[in-house]
C-alpha positions in Angstrom: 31.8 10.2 29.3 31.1 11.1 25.8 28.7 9.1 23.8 28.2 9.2 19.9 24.3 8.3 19.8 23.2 6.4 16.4 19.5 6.0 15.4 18.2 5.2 12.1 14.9 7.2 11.7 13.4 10.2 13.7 9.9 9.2 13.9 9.1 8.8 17.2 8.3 5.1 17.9 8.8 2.9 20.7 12.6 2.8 20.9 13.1 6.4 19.7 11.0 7.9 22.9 13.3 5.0 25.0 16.3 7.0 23.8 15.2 10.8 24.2 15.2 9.4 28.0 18.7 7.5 28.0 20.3 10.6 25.9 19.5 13.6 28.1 21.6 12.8 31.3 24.8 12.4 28.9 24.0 15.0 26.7 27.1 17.3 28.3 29.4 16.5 25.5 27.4 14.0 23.6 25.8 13.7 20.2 22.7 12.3 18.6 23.3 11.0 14.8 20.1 10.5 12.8 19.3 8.9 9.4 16.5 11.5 8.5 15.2 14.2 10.0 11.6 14.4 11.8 10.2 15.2 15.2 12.9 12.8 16.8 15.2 15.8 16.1 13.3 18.4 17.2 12.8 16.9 20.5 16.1 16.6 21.2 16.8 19.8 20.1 14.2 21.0 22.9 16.1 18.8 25.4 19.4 20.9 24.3 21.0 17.5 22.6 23.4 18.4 19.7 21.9 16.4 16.4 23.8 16.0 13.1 21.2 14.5 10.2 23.1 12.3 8.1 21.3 11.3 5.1 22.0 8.0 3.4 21.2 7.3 -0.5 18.0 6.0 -1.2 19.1 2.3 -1.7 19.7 2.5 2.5 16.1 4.4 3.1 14.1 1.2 0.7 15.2 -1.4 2.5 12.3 -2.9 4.7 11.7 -5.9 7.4 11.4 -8.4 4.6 13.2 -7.2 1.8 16.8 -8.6 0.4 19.9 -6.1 0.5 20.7 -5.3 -2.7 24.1 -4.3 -3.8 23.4 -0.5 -3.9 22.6 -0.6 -0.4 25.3 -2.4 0.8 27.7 0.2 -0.5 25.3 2.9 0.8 25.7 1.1 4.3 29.6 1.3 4.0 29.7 5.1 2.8 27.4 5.5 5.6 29.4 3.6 8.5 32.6 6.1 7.0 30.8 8.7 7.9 30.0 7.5 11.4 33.5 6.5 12.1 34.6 10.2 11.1 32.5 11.3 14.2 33.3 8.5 16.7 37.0 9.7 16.9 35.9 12.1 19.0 33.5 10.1 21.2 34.7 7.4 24.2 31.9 5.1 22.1 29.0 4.4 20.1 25.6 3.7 21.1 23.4 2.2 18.2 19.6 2.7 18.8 18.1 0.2 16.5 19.1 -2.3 13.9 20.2 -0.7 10.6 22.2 2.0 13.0 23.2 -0.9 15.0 25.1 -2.7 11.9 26.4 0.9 11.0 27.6 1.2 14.1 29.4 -2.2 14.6 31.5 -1.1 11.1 32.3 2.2 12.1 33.6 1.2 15.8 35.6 -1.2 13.9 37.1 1.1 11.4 37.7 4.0 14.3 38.7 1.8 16.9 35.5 2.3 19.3 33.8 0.2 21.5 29.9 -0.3 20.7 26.7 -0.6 22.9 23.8 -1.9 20.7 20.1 -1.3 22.5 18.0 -3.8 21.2 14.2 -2.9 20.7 13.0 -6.1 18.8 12.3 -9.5 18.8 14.7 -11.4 16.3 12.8 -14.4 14.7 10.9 -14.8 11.5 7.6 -13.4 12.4 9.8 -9.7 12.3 12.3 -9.9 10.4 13.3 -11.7 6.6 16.6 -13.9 6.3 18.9 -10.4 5.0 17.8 -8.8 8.4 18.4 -11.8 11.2 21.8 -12.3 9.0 22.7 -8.7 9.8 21.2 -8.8 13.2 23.5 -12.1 13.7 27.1 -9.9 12.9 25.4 -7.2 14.8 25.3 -8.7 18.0 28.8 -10.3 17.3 30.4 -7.4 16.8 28.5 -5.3 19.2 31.0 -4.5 22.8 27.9 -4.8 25.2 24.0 -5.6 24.6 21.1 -3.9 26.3 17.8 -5.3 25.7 14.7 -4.3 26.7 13.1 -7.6 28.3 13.4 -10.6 28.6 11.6 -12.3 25.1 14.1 -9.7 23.1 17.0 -11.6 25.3 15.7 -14.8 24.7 15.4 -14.3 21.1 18.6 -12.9 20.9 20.2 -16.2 22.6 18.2 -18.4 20.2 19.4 -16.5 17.1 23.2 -15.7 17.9 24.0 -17.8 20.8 24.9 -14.9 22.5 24.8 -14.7 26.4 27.4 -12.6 27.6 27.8 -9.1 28.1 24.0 -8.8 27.7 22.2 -6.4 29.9 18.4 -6.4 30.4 17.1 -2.9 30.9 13.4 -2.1 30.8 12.0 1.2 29.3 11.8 3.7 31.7 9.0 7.0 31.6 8.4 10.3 32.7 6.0 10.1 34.6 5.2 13.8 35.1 2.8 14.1 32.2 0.2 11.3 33.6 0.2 12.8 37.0 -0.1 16.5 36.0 -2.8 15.5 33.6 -6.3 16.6 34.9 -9.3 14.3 34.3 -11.5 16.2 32.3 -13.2 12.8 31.2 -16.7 13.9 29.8 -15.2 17.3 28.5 -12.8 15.4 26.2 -15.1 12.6 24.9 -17.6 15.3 23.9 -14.6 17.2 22.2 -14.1 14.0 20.4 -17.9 13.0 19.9 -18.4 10.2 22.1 -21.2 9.4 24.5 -20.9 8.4 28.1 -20.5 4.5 26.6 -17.5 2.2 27.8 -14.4 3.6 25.3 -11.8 1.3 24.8 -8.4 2.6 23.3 -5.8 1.4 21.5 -2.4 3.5 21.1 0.4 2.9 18.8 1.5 2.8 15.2 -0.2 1.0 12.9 1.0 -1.7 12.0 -0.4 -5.4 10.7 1.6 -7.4 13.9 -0.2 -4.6 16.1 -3.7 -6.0 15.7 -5.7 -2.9 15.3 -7.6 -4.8 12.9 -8.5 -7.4 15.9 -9.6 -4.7 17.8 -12.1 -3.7 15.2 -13.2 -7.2 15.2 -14.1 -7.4 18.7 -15.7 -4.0 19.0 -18.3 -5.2 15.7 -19.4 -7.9 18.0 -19.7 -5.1 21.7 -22.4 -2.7 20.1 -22.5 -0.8 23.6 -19.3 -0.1 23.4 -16.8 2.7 21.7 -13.1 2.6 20.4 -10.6 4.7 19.8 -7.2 4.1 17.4 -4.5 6.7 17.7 -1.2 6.0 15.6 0.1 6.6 12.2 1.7 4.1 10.1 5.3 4.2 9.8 7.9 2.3 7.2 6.2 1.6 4.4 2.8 0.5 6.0 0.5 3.0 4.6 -1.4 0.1 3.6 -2.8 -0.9 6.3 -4.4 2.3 7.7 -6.3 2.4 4.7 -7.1 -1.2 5.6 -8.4 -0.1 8.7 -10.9 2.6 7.1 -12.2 0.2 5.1 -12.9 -2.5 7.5 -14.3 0.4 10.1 -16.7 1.5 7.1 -17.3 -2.9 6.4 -17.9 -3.6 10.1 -20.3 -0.7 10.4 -18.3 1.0 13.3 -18.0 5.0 11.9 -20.5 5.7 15.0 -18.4 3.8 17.2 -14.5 4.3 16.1 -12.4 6.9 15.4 -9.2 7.0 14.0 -7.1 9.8 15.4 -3.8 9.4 13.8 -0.5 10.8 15.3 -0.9 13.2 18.7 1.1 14.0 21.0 -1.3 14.2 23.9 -1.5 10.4 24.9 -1.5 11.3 28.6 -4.7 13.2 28.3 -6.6 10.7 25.7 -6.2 7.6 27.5 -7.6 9.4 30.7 -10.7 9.8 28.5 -10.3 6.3 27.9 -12.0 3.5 30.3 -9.7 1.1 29.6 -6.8 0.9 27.7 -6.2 -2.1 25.0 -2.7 -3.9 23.5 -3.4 -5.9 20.7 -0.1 -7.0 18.9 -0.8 -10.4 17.1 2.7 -11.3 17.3 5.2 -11.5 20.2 5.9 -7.5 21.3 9.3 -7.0 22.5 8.4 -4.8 25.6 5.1 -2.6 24.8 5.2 0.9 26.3 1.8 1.3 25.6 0.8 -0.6 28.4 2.8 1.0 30.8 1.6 4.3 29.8 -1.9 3.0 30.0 -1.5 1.7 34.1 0.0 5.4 34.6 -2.7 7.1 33.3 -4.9 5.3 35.8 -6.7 3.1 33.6 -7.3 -0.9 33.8 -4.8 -2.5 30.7 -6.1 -5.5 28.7 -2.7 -6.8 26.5 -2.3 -9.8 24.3 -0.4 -12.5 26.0 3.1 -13.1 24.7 6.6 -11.5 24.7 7.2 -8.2 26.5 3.1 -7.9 28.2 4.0 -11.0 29.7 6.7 -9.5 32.2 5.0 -6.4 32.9 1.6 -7.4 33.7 0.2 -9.8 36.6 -2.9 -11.5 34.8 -5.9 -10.3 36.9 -3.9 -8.3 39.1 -2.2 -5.1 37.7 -3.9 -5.9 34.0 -5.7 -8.6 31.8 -4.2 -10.7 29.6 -5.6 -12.7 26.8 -4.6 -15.2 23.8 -3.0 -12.6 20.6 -5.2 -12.5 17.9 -8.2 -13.8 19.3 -11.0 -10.9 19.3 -13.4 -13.3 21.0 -11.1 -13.1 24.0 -10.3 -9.9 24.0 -14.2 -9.5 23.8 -14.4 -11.6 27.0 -11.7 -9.8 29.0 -13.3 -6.6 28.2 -16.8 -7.4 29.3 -15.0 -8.5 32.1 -13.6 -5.3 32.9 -17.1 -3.6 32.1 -19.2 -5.2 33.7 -17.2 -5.5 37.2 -16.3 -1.6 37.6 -14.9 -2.0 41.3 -12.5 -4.8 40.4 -11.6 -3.1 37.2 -10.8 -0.1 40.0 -8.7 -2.3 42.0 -6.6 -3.8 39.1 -6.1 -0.5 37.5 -4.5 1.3 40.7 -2.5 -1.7 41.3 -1.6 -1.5 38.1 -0.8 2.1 38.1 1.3 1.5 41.5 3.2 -1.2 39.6 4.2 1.4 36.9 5.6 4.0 38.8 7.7 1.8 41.0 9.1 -0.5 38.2 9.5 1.8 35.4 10.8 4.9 36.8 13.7 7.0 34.7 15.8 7.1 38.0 16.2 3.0 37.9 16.2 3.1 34.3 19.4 5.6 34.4 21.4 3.9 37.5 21.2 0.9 35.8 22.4 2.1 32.8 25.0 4.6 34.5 26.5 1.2 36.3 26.9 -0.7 33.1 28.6 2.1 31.2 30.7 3.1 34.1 32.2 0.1 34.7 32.6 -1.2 30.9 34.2 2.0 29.5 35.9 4.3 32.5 38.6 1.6 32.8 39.1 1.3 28.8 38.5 -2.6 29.2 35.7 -3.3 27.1 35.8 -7.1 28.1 35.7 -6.2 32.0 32.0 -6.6 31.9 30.1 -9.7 33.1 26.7 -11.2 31.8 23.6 -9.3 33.2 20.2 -10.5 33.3 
């Protein structure tokens, strides 16, 4: 089976690492296209994946979340879905790996004949996305052969948008989980690397982002003066901004002593182990949030705001804590919580860890996946497929 892959940036966020796991067991006759070129690229170069960089204009690159599409763009998008189609004549089918590659896609399967698999990575609704982007999204998933979404919020979001139930295939991020078990716990070495003390240190991974929350985190920390935090992520599309927003409020909250931003690195495993627990604080619905996985494999008990993806991978006071998005007062309580009752933050954090690596694990990931493509595309009947869930 060959398979033209389609993803619109090469940073590595959430559904970018999602698909250097799907890729590699395909990537025998496959390709990877990209939009730009960045580390996405060279890991799949180190994984052996062939990768062509297509650039688009700059009308393409400026379009955000919440922006209009102008004209320039639009013909951009076309130019670009040409190009696409050129390549797909030479592939079995497309699979789009986020939304502007998705609606590139969809074009360029029509104008080469090609069936398309969309993997959808966000929540569609308002609180994402402007009217330009859920009208795209909306002829997206129309168009699209077969959907794969990545839990169950993103599916119901998808229904509520487009109406769309069939041929729609829930399929949760899987991870390696090699890196969190070969990791060695070299707690007190790493904190004094870093310059923190033997005080609780709470962590929060991912970009930075206003709907992640960082800033509530910084909230709840000004009002825990025992306790420590640590921010790792860089801002990504356009959102600059707000990472100089969180300086400022660190500096305005009187927290240098206490936080440290860290910015982009590539040894998560080994920084949340220095962690004691790890945090999620998106203030609006997270589609699946690999961050909290990654923090119950590392060992660690997970606190994560209470709506959309958190919801289906945490047990509330079993495997992790959950708490109301947005409010640092709760997350102040859940953490206390957590501090102050070590051997039931123990208990939580090995179930939770157990949890992980039976649910998540690349070789269920990639059987599902294997069954869906095997039996949509080997036969050439792109309607043959059932609805999933």
């Amino acid at each position: 089976m060959n398979i033209l892959f389609v993803d619109q940036t090469a940073k590595l966020s959430g559904g970018e690492l999602a698909l250097l796991d799907i890729v590699t067991p395909y990537k025998d006759g496959s390709k990877v296209i990209l939009f730009e070129d960045g580390p996405l690229r060279a890991e799949l170069v180190k994984r052996q994946v062939k990768v062509e960089i297509i650039i688009p204009n700059g009308a393409l690159n400026n379009i955000r979340r919440g922006s209009r599409i102008p004209m320039a763009s639009i013909t951009s998008l076309v130019r670009l879905a040409r190009s696409v189609a050129q390549e797909a004549k030479n592939f079995d089918f497309i699979f789009a790996n986020s939304q502007k590659a998705g609606l590139i896609s969809v074009l360029a399967g029509q104008l080469a004949s090609k069936p398309v698999v969309w993997y959808l990575h966000d929540i569609l609704n308002s609180e994402h996305f402007g009217k330009a982007q859920l009208l795209a999204a909306r002829y997206t998933a129309r168009k699209s052969t077969q959907i794969l979404v990545n839990s169950k919020s993103t599916k119901e979001a998808l229904q509520i948008l487009t109406g769309r139930n069939d041929n729609t295939h829930l399929i949760y991020n899987a991870f390696n989980t090699k890196p969190f078990v070969q990791t060695a716990n070299s707690q007190e070495n790493q904190r004094e690397a870093l310059g923190f003390d033997s005080r609780p240190l709470v962590g929060v991974f991912g970009r930075l982002s206003p709907w992640k929350g960082q800033d509530v985190f910084l909230r709840t920390l000004a009002m825990m003066p025992a306790v420590h935090g640590l921010i790792v992520g860089s801002p990504m599309f356009g959102e600059d901004a707000y990472a100089q927003h969180l300086e400022q409020e660190i500096k305005t909250l009187g927290l240098e002593n206490r936080v440290k931003l860290l910015g982009f690195r590539s040894d998560i495993p080994e920084l949340m182990k220095t962690c004691d627990i790890i945090a999620h604080t998106s203030i609006a619905p997270e589609p699946f949030g690999r961050v909290i996985v990654e923090g119950m494999l590392s060992g660690r008990p997970v606190v994560a705001s209470k709506s959309g993806g958190p919801n289906e991978i945490i047990e509330n006071g079993v495997t992790g804590m959950l708490y109301t998005p947005g409010d640092s007062q709760a997350l102040q309580s859940v953490l206390s919580e957590i501090i102050n009752e070590p051997e039931q933050a123990l208990l939580m954090a090995q179930r939770g860890r157990e949890t992980a690596l039976n649910r998540f694990s690349l070789d269920n990931m990639h059987k599902r996946l294997d069954d869906i493509i095997t039996v949509c595309f080997n036969q050439q009947k792109t309607t043959l497929c059932g609805e999933s869930v």
